[in-house]
N, C-alpha and C positions, 0 to 999 in steps of 0.2 A: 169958932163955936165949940165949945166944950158940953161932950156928950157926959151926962147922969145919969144911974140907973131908972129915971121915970122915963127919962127923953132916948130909949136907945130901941132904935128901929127892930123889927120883928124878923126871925130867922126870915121869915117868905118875901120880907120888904127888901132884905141883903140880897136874898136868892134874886128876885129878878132885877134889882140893882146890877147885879154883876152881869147877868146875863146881856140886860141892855149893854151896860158899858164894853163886854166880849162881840157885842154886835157892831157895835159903832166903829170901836178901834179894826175889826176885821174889816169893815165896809171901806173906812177911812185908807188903809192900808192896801185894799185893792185897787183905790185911784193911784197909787205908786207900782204898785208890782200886783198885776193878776198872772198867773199862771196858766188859767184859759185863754186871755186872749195874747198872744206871744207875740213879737215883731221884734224885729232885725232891724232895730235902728240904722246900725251902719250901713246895710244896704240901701233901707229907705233913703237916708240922704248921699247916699253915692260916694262913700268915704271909704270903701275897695271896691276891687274886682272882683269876682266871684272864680274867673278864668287864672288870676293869679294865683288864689288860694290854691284853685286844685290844680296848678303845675307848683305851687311850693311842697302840696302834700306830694305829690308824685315822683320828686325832685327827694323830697327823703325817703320813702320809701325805698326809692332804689340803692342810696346810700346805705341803708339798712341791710336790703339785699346785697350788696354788693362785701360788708363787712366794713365800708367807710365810719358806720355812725356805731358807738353802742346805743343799744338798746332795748328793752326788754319785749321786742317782736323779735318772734324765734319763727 
């Protein structure tokens, strides 16, 4: 459809055009990624440990301290 200066929609009919369509696509894109409602996938389905992690952070840390690892914790 080819728009002509008779047939071309009104600044306020653009304005809430876009407004909708900034609605939708936001809505749409919160069923992929909300930032309010958060979850740890990988914990929910049991794909680590929570007890490994923090002997692996603990495990470097001391490498740090100790001058084993560089790294920019002073």
């Amino acid at each position: 459809m080819l728009l002509d200066r008779e047939k071309v929609p009104s600044a306020n009919d653009l304005t809430v055009m876009v407004r909708l369509a900034k609605n939708k696509m936001g809505n749409d894109f919160k069923k992929v990624f909300n930032p309010e409602k958060r979850h740890n996938y990988e914990a929910e389905k049991g794909l680590f440990d929570p007890s490994e992690v923090q002997e692996a952070y603990n495990e470097y840390l001391d490498a740090v301290r100790s001058g084993e690892s560089v790294s920019c914790l002073n």
